[in-house]
N, CA, C and O atoms as a GROMACS GRO file, in nm:
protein
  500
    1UNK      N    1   9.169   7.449  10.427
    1UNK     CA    2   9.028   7.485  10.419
    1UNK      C    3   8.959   7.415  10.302
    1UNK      O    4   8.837   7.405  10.311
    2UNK      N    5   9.015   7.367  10.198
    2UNK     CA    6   8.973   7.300  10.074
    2UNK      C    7   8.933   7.173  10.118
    2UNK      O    8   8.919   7.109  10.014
    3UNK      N    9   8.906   7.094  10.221
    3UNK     CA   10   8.816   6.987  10.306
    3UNK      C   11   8.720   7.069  10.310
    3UNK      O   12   8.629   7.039  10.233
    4UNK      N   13   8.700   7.178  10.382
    4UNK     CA   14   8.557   7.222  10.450
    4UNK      C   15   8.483   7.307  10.347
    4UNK      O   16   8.360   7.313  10.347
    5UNK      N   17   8.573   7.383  10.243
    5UNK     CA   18   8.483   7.456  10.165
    5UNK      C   19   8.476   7.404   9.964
    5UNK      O   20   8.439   7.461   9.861
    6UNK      N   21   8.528   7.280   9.997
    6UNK     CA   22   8.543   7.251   9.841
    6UNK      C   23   8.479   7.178   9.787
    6UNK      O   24   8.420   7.115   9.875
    7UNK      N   25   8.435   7.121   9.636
    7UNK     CA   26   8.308   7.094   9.578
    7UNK      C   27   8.272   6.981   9.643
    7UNK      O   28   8.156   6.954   9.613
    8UNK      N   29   8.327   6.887   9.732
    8UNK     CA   30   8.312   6.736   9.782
    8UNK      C   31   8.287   6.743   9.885
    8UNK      O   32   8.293   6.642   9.956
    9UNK      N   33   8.246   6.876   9.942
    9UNK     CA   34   8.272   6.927  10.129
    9UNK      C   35   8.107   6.845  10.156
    9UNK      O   36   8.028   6.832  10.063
   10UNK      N   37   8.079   6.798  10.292
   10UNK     CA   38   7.961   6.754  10.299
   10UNK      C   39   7.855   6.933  10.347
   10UNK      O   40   7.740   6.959  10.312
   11UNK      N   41   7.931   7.003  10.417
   11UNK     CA   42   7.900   7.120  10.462
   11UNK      C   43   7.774   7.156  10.350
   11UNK      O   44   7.759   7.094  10.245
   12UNK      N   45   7.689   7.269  10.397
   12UNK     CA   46   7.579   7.348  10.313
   12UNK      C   47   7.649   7.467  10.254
   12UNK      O   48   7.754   7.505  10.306
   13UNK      N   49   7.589   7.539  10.130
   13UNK     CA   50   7.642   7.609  10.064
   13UNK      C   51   7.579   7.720  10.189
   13UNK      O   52   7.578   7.823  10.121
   14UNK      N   53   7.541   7.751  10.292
   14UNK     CA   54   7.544   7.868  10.357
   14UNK      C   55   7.632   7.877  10.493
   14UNK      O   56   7.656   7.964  10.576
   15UNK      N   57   7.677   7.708  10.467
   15UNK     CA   58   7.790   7.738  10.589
   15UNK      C   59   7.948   7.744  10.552
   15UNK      O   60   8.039   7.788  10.622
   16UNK      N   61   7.953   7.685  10.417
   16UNK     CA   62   8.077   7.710  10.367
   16UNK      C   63   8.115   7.856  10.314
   16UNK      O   64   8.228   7.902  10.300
   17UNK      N   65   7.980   7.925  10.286
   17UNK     CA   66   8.017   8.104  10.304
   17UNK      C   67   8.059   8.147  10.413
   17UNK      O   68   8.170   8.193  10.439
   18UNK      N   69   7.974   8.134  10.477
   18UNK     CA   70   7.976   8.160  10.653
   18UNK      C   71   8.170   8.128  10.693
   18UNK      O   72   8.252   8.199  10.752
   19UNK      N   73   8.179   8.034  10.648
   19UNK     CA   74   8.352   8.024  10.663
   19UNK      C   75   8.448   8.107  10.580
   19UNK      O   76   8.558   8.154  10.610
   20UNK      N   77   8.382   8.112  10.476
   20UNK     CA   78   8.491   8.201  10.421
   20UNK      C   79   8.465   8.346  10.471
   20UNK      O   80   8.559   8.423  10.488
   21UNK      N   81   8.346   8.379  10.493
   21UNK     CA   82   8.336   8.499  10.546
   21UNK      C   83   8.426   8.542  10.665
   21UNK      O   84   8.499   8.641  10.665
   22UNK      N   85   8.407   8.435  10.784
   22UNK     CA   86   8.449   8.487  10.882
   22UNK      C   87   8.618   8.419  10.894
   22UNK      O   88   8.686   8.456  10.990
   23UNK      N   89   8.668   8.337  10.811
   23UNK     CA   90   8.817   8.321  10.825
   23UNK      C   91   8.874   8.360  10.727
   23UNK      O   92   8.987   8.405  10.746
   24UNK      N   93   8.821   8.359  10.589
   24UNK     CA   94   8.954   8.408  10.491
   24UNK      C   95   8.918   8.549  10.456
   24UNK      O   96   9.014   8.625  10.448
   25UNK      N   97   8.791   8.603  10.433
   25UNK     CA   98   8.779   8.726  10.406
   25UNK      C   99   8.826   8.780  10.530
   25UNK      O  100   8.888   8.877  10.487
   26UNK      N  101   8.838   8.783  10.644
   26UNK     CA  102   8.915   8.837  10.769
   26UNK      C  103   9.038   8.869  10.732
   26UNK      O  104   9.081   8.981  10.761
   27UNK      N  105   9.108   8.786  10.670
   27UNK     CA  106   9.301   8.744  10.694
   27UNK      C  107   9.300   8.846  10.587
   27UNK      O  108   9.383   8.932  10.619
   28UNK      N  109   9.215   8.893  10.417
   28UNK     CA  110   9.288   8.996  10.371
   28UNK      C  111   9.215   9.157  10.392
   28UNK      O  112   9.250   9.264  10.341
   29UNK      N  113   9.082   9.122  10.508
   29UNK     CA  114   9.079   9.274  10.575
   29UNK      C  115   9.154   9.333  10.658
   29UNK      O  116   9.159   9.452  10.687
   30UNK      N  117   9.231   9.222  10.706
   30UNK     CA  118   9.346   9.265  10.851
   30UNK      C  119   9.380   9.425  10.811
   30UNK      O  120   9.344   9.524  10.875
   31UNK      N  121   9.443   9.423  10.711
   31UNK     CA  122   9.475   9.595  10.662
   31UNK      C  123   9.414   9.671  10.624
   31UNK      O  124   9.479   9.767  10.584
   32UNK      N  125   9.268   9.682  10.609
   32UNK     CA  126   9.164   9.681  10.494
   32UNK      C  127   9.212   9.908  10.454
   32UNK      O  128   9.208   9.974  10.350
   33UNK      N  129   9.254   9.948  10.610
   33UNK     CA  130   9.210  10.098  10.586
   33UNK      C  131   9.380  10.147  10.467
   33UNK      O  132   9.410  10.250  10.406
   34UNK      N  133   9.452  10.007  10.484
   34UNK     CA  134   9.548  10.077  10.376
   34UNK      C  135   9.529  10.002  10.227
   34UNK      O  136   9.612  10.020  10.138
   35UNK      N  137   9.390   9.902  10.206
   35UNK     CA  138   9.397   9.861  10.093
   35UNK      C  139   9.344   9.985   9.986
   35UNK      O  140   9.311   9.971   9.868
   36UNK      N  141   9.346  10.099  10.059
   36UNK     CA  142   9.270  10.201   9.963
   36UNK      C  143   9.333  10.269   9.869
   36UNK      O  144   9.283  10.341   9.782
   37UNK      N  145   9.516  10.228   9.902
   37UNK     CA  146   9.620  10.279   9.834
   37UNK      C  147   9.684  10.194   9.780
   37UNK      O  148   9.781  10.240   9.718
   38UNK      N  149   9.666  10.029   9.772
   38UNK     CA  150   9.721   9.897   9.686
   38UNK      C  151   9.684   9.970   9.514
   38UNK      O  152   9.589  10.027   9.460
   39UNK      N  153   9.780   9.939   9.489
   39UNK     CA  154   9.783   9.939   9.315
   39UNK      C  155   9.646   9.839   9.312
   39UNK      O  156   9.584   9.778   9.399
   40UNK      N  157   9.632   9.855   9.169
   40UNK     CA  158   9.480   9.791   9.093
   40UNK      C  159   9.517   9.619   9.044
   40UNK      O  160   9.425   9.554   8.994
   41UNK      N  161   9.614   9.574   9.056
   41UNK     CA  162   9.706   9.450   9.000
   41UNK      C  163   9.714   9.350   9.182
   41UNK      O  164   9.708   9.227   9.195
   42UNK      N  165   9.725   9.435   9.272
   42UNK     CA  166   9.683   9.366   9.376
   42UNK      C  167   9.565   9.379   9.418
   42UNK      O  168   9.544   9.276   9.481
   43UNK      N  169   9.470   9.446   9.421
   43UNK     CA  170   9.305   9.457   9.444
   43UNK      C  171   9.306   9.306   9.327
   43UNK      O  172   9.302   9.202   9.394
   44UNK      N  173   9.310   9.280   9.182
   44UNK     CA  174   9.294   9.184   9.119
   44UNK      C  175   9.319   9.066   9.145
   44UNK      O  176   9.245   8.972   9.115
   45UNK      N  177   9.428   9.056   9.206
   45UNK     CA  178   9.487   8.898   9.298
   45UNK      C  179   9.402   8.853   9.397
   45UNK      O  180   9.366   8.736   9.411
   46UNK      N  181   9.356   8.984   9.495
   46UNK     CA  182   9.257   8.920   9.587
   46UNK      C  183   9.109   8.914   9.524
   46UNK      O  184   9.026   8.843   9.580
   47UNK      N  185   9.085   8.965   9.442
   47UNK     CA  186   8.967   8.908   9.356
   47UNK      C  187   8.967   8.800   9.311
   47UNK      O  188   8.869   8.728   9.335
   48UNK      N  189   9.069   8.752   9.236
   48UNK     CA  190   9.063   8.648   9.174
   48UNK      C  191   9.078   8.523   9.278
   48UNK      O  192   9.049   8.406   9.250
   49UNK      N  193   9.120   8.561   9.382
   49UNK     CA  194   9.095   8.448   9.495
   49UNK      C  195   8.969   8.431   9.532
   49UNK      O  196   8.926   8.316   9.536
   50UNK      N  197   8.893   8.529   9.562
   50UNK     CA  198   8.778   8.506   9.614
   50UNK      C  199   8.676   8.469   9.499
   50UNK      O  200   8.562   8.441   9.536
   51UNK      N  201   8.697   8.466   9.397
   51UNK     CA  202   8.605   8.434   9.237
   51UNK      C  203   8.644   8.286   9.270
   51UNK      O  204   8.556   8.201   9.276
   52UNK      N  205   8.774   8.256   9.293
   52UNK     CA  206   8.802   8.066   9.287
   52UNK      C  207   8.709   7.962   9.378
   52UNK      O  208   8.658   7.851   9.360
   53UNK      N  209   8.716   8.098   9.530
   53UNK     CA  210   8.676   8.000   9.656
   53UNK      C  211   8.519   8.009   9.616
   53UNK      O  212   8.465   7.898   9.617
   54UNK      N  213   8.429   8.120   9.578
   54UNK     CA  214   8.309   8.127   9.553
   54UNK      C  215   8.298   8.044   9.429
   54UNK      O  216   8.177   8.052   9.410
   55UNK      N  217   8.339   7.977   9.342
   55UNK     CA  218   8.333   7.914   9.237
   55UNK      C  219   8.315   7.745   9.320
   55UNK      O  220   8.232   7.657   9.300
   56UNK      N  221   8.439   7.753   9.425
   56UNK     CA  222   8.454   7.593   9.487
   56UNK      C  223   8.322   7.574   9.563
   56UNK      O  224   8.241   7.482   9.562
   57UNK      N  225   8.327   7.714   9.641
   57UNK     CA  226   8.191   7.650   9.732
   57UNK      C  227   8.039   7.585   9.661
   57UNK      O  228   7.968   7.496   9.709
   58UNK      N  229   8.018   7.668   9.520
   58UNK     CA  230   7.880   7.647   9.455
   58UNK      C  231   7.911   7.517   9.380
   58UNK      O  232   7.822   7.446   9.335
   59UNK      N  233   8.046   7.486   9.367
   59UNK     CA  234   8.105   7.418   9.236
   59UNK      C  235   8.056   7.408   9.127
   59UNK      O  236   8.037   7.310   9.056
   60UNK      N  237   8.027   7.551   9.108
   60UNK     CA  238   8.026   7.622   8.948
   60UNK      C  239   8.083   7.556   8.902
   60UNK      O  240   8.176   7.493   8.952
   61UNK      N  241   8.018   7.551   8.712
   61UNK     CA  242   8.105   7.482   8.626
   61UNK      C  243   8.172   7.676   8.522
   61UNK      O  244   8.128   7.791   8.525
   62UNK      N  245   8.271   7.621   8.460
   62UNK     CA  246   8.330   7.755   8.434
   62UNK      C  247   8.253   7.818   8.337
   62UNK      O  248   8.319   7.913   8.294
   63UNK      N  249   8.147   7.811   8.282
   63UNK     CA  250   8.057   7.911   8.220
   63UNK      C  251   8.019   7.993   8.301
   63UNK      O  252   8.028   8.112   8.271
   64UNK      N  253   7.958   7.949   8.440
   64UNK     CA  254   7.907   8.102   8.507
   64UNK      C  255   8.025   8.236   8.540
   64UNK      O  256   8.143   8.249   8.569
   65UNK      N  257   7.919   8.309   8.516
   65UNK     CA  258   8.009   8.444   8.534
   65UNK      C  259   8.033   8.493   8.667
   65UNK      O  260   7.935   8.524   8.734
   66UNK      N  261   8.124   8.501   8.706
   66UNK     CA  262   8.166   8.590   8.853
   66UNK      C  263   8.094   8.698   8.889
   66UNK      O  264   8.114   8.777   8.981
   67UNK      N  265   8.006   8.696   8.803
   67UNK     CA  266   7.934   8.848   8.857
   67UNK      C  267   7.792   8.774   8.906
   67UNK      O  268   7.705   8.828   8.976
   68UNK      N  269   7.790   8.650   8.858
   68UNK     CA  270   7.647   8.611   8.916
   68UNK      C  271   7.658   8.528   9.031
   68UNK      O  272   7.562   8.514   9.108
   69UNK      N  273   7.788   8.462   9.052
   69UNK     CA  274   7.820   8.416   9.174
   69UNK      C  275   7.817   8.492   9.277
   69UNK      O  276   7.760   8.462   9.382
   70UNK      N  277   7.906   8.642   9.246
   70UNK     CA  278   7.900   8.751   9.380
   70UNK      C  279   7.726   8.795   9.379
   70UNK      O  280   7.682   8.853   9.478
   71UNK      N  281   7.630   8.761   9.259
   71UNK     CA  282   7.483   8.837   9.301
   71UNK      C  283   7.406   8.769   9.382
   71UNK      O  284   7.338   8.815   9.474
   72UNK      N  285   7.422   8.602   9.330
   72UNK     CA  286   7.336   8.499   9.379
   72UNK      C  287   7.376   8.476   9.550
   72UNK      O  288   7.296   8.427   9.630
   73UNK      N  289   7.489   8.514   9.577
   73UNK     CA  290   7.546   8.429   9.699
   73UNK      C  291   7.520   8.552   9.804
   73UNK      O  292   7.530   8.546   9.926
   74UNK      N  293   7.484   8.669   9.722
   74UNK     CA  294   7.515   8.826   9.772
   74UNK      C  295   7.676   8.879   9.868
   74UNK      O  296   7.675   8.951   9.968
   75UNK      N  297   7.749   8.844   9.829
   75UNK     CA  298   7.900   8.885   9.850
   75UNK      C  299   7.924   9.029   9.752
   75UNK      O  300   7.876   9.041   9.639
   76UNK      N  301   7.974   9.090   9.792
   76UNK     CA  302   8.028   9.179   9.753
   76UNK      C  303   8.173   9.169   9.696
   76UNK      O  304   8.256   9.090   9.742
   77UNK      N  305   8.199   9.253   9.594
   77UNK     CA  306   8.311   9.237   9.524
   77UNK      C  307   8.421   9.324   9.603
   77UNK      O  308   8.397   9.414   9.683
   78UNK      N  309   8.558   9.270   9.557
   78UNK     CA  310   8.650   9.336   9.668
   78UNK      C  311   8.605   9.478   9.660
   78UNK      O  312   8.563   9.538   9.759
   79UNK      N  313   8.614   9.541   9.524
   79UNK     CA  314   8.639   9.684   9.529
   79UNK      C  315   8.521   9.773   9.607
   79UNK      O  316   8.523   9.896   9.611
   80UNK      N  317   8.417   9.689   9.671
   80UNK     CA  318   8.305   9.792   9.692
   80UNK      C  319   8.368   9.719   9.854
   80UNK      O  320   8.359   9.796   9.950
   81UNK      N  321   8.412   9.619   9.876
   81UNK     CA  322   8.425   9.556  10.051
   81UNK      C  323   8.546   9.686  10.088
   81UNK      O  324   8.545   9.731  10.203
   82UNK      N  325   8.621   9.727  10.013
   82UNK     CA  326   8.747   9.803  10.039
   82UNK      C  327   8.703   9.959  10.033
   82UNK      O  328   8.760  10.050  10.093
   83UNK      N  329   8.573   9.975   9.938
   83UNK     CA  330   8.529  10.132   9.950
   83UNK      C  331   8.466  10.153  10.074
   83UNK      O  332   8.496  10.248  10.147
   84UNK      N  333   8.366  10.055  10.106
   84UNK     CA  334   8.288  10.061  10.236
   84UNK      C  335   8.350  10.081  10.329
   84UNK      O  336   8.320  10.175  10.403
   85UNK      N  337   8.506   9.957  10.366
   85UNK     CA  338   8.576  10.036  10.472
   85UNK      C  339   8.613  10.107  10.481
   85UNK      O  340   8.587  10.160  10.589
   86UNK      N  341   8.706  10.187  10.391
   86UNK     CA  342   8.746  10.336  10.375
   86UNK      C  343   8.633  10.444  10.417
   86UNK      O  344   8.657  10.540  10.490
   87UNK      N  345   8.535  10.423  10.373
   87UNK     CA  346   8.376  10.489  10.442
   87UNK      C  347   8.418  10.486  10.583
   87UNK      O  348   8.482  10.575  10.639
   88UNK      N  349   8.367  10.349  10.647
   88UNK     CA  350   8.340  10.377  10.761
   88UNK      C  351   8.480  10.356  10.866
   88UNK      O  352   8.466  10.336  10.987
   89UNK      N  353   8.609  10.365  10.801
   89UNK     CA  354   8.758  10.430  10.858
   89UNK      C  355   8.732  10.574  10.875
   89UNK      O  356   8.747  10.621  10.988
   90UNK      N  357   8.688  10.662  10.763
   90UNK     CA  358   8.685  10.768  10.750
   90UNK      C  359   8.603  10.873  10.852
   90UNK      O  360   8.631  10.984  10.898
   91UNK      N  361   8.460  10.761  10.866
   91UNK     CA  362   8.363  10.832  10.958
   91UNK      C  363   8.419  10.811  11.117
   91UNK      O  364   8.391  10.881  11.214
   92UNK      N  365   8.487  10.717  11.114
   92UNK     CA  366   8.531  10.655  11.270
   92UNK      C  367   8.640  10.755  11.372
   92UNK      O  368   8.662  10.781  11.491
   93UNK      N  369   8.698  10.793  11.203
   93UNK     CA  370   8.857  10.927  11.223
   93UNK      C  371   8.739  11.058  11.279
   93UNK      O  372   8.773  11.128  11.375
   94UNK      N  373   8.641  11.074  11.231
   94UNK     CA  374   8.595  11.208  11.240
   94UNK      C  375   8.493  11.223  11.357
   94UNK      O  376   8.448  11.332  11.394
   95UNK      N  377   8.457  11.089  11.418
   95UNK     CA  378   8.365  11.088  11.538
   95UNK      C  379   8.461  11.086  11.646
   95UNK      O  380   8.425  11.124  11.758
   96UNK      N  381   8.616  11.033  11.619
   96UNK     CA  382   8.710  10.997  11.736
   96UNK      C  383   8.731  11.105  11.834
   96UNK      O  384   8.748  11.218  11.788
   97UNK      N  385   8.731  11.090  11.956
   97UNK     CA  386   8.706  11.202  12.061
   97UNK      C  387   8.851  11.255  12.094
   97UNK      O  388   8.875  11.343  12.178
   98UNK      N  389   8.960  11.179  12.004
   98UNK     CA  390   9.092  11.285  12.010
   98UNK      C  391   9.080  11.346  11.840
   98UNK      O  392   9.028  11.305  11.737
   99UNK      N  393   9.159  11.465  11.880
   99UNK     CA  394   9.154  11.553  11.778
   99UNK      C  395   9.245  11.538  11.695
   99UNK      O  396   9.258  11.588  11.582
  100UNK      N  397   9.325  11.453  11.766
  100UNK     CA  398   9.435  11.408  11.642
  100UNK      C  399   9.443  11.330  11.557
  100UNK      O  400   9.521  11.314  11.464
  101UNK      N  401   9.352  11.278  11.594
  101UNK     CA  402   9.325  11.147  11.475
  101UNK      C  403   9.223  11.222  11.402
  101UNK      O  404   9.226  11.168  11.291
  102UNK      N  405   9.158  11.290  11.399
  102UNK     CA  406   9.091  11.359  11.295
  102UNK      C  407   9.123  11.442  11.183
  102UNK      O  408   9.060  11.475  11.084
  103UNK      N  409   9.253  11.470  11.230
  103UNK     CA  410   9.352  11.577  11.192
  103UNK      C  411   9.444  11.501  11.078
  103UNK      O  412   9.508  11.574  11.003
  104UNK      N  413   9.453  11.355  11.061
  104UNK     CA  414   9.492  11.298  10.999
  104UNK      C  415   9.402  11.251  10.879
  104UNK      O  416   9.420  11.147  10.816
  105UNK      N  417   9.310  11.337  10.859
  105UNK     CA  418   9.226  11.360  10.711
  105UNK      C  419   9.245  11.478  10.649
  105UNK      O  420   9.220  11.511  10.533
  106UNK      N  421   9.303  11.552  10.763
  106UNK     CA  422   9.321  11.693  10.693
  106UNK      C  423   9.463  11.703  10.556
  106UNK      O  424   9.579  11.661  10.557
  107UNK      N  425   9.388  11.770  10.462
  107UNK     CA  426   9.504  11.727  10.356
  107UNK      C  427   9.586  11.849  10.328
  107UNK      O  428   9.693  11.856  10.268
  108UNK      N  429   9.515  11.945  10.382
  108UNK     CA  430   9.562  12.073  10.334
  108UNK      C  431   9.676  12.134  10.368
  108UNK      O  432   9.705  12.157  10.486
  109UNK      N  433   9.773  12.176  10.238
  109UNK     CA  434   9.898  12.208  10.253
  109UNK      C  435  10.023  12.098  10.206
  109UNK      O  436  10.145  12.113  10.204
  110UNK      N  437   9.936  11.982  10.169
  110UNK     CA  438  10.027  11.883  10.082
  110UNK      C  439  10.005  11.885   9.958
  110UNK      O  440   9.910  11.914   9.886
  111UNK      N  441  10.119  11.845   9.944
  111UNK     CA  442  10.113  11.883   9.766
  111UNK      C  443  10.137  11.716   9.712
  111UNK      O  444  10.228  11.653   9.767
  112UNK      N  445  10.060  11.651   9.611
  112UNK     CA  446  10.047  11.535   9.565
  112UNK      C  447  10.147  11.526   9.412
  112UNK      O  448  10.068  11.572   9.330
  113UNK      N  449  10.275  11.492   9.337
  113UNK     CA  450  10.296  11.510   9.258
  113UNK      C  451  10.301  11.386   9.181
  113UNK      O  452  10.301  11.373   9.059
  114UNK      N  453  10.306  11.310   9.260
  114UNK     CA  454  10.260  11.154   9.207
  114UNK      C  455  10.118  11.116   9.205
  114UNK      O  456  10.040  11.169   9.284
  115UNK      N  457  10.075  11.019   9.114
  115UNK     CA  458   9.974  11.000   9.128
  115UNK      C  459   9.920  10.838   9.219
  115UNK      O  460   9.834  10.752   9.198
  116UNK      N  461  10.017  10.861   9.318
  116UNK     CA  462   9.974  10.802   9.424
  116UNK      C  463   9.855  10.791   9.518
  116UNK      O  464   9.836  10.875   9.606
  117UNK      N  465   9.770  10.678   9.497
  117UNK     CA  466   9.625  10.704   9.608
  117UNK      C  467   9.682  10.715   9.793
  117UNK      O  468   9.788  10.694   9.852
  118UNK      N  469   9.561  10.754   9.827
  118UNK     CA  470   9.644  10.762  10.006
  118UNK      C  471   9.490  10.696  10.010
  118UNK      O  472   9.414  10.689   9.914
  119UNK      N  473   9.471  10.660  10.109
  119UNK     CA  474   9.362  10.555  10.157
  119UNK      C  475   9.224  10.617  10.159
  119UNK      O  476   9.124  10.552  10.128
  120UNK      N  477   9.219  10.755  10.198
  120UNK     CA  478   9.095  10.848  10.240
  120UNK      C  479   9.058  10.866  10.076
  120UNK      O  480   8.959  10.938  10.064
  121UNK      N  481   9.082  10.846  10.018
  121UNK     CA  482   9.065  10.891   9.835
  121UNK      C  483   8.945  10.796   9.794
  121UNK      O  484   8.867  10.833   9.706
  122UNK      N  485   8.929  10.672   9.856
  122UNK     CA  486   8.861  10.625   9.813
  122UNK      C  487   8.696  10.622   9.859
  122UNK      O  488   8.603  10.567   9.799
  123UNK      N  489   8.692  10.722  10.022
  123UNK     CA  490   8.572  10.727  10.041
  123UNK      C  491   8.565  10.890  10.013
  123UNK      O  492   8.485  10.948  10.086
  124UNK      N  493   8.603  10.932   9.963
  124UNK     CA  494   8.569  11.071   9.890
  124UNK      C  495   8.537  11.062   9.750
  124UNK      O  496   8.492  11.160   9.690
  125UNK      N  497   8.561  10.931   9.683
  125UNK     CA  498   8.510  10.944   9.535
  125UNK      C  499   8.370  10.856   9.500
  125UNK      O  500   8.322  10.859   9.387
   0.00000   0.00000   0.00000
């Protein structure tokens, strides 16, 4: 992909988003409703990937800040792309017309002694 989306690409900076949008941000949503329970050290790895490719596409020089790349380009940062799905995983479990999959939010009667996240944690906070 570093032909089509990298600082020498002839492509426009709204189609080389457009690619990362729809092929690489895809490949690490594949799991997205269990990224709600990844430790904070892997949420960071896939950040820091997507800070590189949004850096290649603008071919930022390394003074700009990653926070103005995700404002200017309007991308969202992993941790809010991973809350949103957990949102709308959560609403999807509770509209589902079997009852059993709804039933799989229900928490009550487990006891948590680790401080392990479970995926639904993150659209409840």
């Amino acid at each position: 992909m570093q032909y089509l989306i990298g600082r020498r690409s002839a492509l426009s900076i709204q189609n080389k988003l457009l690619l990362y949008k729809q092929v690489l941000r895809r490949i690490w949503t594949y799991g997205r409703q269990l990224w709600g329970c990844a430790c904070q050290s892997n949420v960071e790895i896939i950040q820091r990937f997507e800070n590189k490719v949004l850096r290649n596409i603008v071919n930022a020089p390394w003074y700009v800040r990653n926070e103005d790349l995700h404002r200017d380009l309007k991308v969202d940062v992993i941790e809010e792309v991973i809350k949103k799905n957990a949102v709308s995983h959560e609403q999807r479990l509770i509209r589902h017309v079997n009852n059993e999959a709804s039933q799989l939010l229900n928490e009550s009667g487990t006891e948590r002694r680790l401080k392990r996240k479970k995926p639904g944690d993150l659209a409840r906070s």
